[in-house]
C-alpha positions as CSV (number, residue, x, y, z in Angstrom):
1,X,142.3,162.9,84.2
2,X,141.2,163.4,88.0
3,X,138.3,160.9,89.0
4,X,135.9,163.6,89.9
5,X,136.7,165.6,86.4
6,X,136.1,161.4,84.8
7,X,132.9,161.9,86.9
8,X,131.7,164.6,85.6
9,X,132.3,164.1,81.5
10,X,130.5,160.4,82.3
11,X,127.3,162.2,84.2
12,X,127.2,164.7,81.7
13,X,127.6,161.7,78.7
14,X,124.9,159.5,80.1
15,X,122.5,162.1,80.2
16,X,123.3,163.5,77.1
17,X,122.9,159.5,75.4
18,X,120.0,159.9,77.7
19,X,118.0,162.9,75.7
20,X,119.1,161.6,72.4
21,X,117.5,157.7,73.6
22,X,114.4,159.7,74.5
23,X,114.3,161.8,71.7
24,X,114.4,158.9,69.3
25,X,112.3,156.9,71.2
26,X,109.5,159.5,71.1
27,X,109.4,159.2,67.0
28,X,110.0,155.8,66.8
29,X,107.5,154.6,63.9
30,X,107.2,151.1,64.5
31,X,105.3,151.5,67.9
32,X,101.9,150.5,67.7
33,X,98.9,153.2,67.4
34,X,97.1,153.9,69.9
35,X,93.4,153.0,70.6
36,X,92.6,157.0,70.1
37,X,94.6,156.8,67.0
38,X,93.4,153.8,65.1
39,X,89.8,155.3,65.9
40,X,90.8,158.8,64.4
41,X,92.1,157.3,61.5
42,X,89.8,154.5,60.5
43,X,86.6,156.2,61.5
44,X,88.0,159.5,60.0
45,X,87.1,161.6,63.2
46,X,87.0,165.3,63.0
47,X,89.1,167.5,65.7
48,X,85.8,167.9,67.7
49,X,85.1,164.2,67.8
50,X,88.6,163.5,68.4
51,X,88.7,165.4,71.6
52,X,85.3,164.5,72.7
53,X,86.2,160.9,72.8
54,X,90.0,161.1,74.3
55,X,87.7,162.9,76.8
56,X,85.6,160.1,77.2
57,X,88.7,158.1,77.1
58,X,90.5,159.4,79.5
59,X,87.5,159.2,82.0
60,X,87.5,155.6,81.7
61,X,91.5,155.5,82.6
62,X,90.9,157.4,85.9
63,X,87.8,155.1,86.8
64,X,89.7,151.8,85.9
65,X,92.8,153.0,88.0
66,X,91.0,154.0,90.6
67,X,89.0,150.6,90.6
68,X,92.6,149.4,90.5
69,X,93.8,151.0,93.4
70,X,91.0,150.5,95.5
71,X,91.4,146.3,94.9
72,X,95.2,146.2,95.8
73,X,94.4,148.4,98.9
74,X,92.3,145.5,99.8
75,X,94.7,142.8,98.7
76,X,97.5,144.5,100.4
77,X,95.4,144.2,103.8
78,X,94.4,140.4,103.3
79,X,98.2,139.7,102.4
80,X,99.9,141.8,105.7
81,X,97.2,139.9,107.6
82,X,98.1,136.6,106.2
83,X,101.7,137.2,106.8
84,X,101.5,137.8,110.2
85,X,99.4,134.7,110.7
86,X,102.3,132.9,109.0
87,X,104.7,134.5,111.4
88,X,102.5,133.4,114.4
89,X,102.4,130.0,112.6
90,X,106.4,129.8,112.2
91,X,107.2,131.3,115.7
92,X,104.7,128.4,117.8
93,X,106.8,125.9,116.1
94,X,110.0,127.1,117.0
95,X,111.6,126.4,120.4
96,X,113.0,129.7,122.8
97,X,116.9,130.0,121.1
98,X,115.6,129.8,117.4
99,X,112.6,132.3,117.9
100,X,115.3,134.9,119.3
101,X,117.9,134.0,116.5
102,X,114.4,134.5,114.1
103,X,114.0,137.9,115.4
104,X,118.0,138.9,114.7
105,X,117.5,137.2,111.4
106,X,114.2,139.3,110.3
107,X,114.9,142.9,112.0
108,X,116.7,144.4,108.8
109,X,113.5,142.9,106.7
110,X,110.7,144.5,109.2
């Protein structure tokens, strides 16, 4: 068997395993309910209730992640700020020769 035809039948395997994984995964029973779910069924909802409250639900989701978002936007300016007070820190200790080998050493990372 050719290496590109062992390609192909191993692409073409790992995606199908991949569908059936999903597929199973999708109806797996033992995954816990929901909070939507455990209301429906313990408060009984009705279809109309049901979907105003996944309304509400899902209202609450986008304000939470946006809440979210907007704190690591913050916290990702405090930490790039702090990092490059480090790096003004590290580089005022460091003598001529090691603050150029510390620039070779960081250029892939920047």
């Amino acid at each position: 068997m050719t290496l590109r035809v062992w390609l192909v039948a191993s692409v073409l395997l790992a995606g199908a395993a991949g569908a059936v994984a999903g597929a199973a995964w999708t109806r797996h029973a033992d995954r816990p309910p929901t909070y939507l779910e455990q209301l429906v069924e313990s408060l009984s909802l009705r279809p109309d209730q049901t979907a105003a409250i996944e309304s509400i639900l899902s209202s609450e989701d986008r304000d939470l992640d946006q809440w979210l978002e907007e704190s690591l936007t913050g916290l990702r300016e405090r930490v790039a700020e702090r990092r490059t007070r480090t790096e003004a820190e590290l580089l005022a200790v460091l003598d001529p020769e090691q603050r150029e080998r510390y620039d070779r050493l960081m250029t892939p990372a920047r």
